[in-house]
VOKETOR-560616 format. One record per residue (C-alpha): residue number from 0; residue in three letters; x, y, z. Coordinates in steps of 0.001 Angstrom, whole numbers. Layout:
<sites>
<site><num>NUM</num><residuo>ala</residuo><px>X</px><py>Y</py><pz>Z</pz></site>
...
</sites>
This chain:
<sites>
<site><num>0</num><residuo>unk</residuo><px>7331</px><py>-1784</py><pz>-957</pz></site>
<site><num>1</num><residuo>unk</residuo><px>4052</px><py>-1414</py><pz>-2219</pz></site>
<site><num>2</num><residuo>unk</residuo><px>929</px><py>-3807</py><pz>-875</pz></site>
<site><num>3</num><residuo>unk</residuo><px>585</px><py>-5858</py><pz>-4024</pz></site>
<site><num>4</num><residuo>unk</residuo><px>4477</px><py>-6727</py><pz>-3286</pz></site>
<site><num>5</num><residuo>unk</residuo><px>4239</px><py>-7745</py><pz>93</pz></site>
<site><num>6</num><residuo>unk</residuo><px>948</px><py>-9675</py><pz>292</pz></site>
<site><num>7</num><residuo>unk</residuo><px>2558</px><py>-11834</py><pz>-3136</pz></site>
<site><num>8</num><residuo>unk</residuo><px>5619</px><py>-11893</py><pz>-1219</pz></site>
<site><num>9</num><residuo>unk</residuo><px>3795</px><py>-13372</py><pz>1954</pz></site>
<site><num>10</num><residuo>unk</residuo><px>1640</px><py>-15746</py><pz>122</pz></site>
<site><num>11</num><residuo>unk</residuo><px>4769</px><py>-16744</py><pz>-1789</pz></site>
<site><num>12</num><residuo>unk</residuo><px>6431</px><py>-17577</py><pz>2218</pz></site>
<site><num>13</num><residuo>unk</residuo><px>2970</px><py>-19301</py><pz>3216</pz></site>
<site><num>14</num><residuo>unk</residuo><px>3301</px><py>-21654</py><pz>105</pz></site>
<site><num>15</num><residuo>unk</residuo><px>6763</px><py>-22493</py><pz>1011</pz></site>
<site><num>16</num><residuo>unk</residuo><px>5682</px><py>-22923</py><pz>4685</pz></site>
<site><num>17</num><residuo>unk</residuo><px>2910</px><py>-25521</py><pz>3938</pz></site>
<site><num>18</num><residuo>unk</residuo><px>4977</px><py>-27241</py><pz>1458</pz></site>
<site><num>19</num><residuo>unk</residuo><px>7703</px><py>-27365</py><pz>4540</pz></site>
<site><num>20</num><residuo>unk</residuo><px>5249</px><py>-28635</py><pz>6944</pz></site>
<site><num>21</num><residuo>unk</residuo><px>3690</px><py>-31181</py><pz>4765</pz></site>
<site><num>22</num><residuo>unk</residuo><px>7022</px><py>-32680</py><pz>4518</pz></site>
<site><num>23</num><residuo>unk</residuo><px>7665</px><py>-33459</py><pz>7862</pz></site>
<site><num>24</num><residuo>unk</residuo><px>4934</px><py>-36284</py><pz>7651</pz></site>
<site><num>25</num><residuo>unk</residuo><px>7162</px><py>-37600</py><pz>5085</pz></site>
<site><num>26</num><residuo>unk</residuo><px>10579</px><py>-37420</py><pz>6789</pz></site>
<site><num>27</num><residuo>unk</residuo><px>8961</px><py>-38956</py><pz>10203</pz></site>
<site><num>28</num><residuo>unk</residuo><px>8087</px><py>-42088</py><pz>8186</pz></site>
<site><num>29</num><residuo>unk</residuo><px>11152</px><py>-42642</py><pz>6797</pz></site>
<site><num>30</num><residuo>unk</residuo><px>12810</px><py>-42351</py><pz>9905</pz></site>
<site><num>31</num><residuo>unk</residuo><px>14438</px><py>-38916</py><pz>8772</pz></site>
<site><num>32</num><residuo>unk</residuo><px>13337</px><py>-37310</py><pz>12227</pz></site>
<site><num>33</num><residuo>unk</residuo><px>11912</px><py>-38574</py><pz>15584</pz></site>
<site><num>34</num><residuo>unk</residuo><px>8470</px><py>-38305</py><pz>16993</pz></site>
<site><num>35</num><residuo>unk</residuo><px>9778</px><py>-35126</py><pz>18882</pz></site>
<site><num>36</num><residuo>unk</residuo><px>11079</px><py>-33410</py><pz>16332</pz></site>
<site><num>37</num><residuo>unk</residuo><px>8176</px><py>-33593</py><pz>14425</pz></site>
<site><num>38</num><residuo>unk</residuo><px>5838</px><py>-32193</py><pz>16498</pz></site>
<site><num>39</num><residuo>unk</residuo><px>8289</px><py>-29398</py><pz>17223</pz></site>
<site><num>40</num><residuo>unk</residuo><px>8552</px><py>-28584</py><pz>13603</pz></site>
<site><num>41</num><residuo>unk</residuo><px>4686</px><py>-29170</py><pz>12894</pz></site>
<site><num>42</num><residuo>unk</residuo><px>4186</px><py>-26692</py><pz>15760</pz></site>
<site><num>43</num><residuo>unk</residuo><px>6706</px><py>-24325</py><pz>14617</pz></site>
<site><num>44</num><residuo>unk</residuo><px>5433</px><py>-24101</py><pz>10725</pz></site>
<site><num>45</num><residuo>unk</residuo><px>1606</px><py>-24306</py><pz>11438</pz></site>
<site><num>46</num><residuo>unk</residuo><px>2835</px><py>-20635</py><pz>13924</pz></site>
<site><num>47</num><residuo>unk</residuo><px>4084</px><py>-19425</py><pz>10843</pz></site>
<site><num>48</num><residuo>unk</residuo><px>1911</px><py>-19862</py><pz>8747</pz></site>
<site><num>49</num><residuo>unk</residuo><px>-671</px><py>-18517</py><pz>10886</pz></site>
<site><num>50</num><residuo>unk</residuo><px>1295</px><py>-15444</py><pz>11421</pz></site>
<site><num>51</num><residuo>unk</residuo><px>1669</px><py>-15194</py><pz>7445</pz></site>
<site><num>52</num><residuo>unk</residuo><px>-2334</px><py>-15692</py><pz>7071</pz></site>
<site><num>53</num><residuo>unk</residuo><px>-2464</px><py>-12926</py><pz>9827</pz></site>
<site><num>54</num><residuo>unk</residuo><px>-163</px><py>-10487</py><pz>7880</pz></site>
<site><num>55</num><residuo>unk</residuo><px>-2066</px><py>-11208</py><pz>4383</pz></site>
<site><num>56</num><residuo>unk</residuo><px>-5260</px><py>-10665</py><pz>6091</pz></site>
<site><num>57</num><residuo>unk</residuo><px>-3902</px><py>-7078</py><pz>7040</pz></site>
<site><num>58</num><residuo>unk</residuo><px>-2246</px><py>-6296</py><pz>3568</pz></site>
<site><num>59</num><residuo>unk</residuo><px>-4960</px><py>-6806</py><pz>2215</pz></site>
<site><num>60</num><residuo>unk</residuo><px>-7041</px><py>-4690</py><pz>4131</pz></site>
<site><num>61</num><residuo>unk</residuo><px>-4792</px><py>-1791</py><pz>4232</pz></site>
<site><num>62</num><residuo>unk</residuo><px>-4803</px><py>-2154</py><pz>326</pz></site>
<site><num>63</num><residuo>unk</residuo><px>-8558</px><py>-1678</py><pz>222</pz></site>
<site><num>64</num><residuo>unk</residuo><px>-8324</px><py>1214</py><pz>2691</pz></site>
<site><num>65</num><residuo>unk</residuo><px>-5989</px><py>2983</py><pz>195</pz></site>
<site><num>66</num><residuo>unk</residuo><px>-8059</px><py>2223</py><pz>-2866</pz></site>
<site><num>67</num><residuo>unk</residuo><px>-11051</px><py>3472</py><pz>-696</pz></site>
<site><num>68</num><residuo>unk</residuo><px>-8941</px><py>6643</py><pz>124</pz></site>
<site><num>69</num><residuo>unk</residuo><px>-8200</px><py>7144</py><pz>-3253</pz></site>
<site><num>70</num><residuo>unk</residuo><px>-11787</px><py>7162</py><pz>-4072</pz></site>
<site><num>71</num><residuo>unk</residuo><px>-12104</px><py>9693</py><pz>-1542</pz></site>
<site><num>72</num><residuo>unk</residuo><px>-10287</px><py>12096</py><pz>-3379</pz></site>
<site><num>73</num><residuo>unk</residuo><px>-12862</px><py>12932</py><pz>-6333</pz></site>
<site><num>74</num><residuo>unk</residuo><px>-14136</px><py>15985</py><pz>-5078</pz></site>
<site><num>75</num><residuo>unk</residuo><px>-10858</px><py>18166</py><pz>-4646</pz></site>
<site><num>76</num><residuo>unk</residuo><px>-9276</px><py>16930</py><pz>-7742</pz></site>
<site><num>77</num><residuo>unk</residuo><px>-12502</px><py>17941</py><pz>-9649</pz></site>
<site><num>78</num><residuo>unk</residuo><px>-12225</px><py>21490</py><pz>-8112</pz></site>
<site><num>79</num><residuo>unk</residuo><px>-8118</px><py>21270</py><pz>-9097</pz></site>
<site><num>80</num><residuo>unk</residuo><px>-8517</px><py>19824</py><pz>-12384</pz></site>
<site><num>81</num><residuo>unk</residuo><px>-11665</px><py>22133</py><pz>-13756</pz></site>
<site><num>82</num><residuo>unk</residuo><px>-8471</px><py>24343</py><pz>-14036</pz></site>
<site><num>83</num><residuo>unk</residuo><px>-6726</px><py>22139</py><pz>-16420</pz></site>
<site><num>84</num><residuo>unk</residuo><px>-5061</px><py>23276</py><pz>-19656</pz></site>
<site><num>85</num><residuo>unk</residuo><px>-5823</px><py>27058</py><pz>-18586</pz></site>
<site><num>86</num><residuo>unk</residuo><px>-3445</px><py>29309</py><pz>-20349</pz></site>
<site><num>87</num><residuo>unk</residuo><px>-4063</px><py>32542</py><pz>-18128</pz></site>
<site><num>88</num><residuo>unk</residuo><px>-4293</px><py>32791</py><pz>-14480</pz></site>
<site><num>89</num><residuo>unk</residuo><px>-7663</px><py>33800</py><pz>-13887</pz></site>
<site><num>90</num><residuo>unk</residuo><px>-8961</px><py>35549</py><pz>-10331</pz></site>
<site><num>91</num><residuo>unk</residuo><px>-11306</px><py>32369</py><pz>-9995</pz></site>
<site><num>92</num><residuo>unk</residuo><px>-8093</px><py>30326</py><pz>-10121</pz></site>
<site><num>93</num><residuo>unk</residuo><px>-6102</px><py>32184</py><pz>-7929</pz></site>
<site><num>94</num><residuo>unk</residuo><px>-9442</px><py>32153</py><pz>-5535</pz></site>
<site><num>95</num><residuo>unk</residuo><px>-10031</px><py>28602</py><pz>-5668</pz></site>
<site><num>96</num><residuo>unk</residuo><px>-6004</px><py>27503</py><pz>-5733</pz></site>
<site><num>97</num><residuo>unk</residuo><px>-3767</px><py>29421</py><pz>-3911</pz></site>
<site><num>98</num><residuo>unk</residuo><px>-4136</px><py>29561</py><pz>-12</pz></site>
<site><num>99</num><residuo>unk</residuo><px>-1187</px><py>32135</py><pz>248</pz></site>
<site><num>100</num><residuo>unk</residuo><px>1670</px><py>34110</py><pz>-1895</pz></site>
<site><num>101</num><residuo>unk</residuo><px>4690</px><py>35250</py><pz>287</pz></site>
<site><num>102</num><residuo>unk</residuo><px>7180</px><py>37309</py><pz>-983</pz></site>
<site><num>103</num><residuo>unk</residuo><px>10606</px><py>35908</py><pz>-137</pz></site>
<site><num>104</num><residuo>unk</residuo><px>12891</px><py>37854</py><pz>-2394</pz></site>
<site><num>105</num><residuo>unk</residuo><px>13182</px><py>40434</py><pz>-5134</pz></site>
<site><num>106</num><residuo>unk</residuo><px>13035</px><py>36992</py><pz>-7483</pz></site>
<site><num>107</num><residuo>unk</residuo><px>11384</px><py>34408</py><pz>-4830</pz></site>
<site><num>108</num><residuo>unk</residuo><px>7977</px><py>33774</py><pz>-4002</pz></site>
<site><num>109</num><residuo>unk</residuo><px>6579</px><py>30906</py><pz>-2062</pz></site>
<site><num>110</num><residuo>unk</residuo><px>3097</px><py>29920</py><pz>-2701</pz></site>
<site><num>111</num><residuo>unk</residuo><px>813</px><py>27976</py><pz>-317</pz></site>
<site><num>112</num><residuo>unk</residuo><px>-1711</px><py>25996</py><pz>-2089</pz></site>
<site><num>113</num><residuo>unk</residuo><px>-5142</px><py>25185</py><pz>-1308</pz></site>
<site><num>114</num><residuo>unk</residuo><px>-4456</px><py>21492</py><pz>-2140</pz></site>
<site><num>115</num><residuo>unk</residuo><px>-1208</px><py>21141</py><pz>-769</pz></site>
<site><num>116</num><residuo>unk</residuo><px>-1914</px><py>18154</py><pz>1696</pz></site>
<site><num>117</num><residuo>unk</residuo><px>-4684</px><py>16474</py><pz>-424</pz></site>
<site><num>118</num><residuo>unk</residuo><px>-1985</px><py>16161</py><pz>-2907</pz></site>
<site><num>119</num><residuo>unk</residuo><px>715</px><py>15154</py><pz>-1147</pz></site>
<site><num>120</num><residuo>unk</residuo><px>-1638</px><py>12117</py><pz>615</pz></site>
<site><num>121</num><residuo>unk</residuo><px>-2550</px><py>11126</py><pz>-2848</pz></site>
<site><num>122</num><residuo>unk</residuo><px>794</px><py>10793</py><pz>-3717</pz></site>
<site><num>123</num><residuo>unk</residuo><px>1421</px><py>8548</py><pz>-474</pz></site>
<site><num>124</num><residuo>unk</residuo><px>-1753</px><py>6365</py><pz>-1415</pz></site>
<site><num>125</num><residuo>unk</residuo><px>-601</px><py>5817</py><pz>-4971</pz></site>
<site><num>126</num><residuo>unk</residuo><px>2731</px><py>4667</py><pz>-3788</pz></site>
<site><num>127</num><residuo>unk</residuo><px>1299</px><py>2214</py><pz>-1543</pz></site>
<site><num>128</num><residuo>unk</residuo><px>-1791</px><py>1119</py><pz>-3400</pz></site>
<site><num>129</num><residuo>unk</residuo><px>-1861</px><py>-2118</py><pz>-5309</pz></site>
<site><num>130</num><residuo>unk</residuo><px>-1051</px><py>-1672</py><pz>-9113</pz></site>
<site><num>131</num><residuo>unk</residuo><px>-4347</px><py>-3009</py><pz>-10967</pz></site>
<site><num>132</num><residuo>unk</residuo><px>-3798</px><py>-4297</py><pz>-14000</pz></site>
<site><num>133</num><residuo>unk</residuo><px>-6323</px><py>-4529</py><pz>-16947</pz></site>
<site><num>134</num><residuo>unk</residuo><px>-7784</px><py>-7585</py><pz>-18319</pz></site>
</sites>
């Protein structure tokens, strides 16, 4: 679940949580619940909700972290993408791209690229980074 998902999703529990605990008031006047009970439940939704603050607090920061990591990226993908749109493998390319060529096979090859981790990171950050939306 991405970031954006689970701090809505937390706030979302937090809302309920309040609403819950502001309740209580209400159900101790009318006689609903005793004294006991609601400190008990006071005690047990102010927790939670604290804990839910807690966990926003960290969503939110492990959000920016991504976007900041993200950011981070710029200067391989500038190297990777002045290669864009090429139509023939140039020795520059090769230089810049490829880390390693192994010959498996008659008709395999495995190829090690430069970028090879970068990439795969950036794909982990944009999974887990917030979704911004325009407007």
């Amino acid at each position: 679940m991405r970031f954006a998902a689970q701090i809505q999703d937390n706030e979302r529990q937090l809302e309920q949580t309040m609403e819950f605990r502001s309740r209580l008031y209400e159900n101790l006047i009318s006689g609903n619940i005793t004294k006991q009970e609601y400190t008990y439940h006071k005690q047990k939704y102010t927790c939670r909700a604290d804990e839910l603050q807690t966990s926003i607090a960290e969503l939110r920061e492990k959000a920016e972290n991504a976007q900041a990591g993200l950011e981070g990226q710029s200067e391989w993908m500038e190297r990777f993408l002045q290669f864009e749109g090429m139509e023939e493998l140039t020795r520059t390319a090769v230089v810049q791209l490829i880390h390693s060529i192994r010959v498996v096979s008659k008709k395999e090859l495995e190829i090690k690229y430069n970028f090879d981790d970068e990439y795969r990171e950036l794909m982990e950050l944009l999974a887990s980074a917030p979704s911004r939306k325009a407007g």
